[in-house]
C-alpha positions as CSV (number, residue, x, y, z in Angstrom):
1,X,113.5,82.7,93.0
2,X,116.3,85.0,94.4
3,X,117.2,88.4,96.2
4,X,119.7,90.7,94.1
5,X,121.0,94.3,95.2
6,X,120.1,97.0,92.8
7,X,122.0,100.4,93.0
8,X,119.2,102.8,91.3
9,X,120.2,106.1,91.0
10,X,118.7,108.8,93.1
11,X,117.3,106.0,95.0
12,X,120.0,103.8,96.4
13,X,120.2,100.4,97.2
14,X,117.0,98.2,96.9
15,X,116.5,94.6,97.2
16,X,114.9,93.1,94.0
17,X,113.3,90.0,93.9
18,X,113.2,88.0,91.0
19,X,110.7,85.3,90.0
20,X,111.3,83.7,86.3
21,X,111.4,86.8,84.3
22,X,109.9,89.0,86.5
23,X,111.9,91.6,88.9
24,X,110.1,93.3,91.8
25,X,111.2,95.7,94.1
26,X,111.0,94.5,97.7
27,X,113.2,97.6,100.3
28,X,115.0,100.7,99.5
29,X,118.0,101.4,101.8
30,X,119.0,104.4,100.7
31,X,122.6,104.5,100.9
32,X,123.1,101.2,104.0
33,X,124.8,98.9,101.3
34,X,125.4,96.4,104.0
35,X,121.8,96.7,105.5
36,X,120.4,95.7,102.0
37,X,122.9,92.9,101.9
38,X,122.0,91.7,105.1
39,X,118.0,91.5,104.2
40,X,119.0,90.3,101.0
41,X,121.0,87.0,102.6
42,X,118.1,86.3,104.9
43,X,116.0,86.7,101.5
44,X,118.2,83.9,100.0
45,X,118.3,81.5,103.1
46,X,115.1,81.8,104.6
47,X,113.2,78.2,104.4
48,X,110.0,79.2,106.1
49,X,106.9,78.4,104.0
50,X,105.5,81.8,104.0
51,X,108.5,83.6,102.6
52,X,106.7,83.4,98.9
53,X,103.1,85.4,101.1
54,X,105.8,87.9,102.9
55,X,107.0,88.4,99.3
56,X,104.6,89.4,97.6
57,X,103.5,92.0,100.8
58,X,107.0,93.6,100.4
59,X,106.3,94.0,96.8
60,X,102.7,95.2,97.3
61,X,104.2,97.8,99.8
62,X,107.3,98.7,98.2
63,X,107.6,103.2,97.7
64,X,111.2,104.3,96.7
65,X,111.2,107.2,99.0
66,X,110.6,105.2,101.8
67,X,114.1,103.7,103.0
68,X,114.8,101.4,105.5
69,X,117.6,100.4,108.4
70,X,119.4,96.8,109.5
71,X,117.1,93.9,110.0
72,X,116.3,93.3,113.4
73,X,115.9,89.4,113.8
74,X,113.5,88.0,116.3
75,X,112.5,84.9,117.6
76,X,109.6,84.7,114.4
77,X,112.0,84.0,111.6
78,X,110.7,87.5,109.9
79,X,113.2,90.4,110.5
80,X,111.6,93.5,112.0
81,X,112.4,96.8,109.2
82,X,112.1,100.2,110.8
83,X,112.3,102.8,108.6
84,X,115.1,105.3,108.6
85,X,114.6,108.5,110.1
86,X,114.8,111.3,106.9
87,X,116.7,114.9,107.3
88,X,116.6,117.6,105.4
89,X,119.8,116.6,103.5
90,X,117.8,113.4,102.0
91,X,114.5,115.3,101.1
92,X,116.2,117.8,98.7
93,X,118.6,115.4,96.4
94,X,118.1,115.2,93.3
């Protein structure tokens, strides 16, 4: 198991997770490189036992047009994703 960066086009940057053979989108966000690298490392070095349940709820949840900002990290060991704040600029790419 492991978190990868992909670059989709139109989309931006979203954190994959992959699992044997199978790759699932987990966040989009957007055009924050460095946010997606920063969820993605946490991803990679979390050890808390219920990374493999939050997982599969990122997955279940996952819309491309929904993109998100930096982590916040609390005291849970789960970072806090808020969504980024769309303008008009964002709706109408293509």
């Amino acid at each position: 198991m492991r978190a990868w960066i992909d670059n989709q086009k139109g989309i931006g940057y979203v954190v994959m997770w992959t699992e044997g053979y199978n790759h699932m989108p987990i966040r989009c966000f957007g055009q924050n490189q460095s946010a997606a690298m920063e969820f993605r490392n946490w991803l990679n070095n979390c050890t808390d036992e219920r990374l493999p349940r939050w997982i599969k709820t990122y997955a279940s949840t996952y819309e491309p047009t929904v993109k998100y900002t930096y982590p916040e990290f609390n005291d849970n060991n789960r970072p806090t994703l808020r969504r980024q704040k769309t303008n008009e600029y964002d709706q109408h790419r293509t």
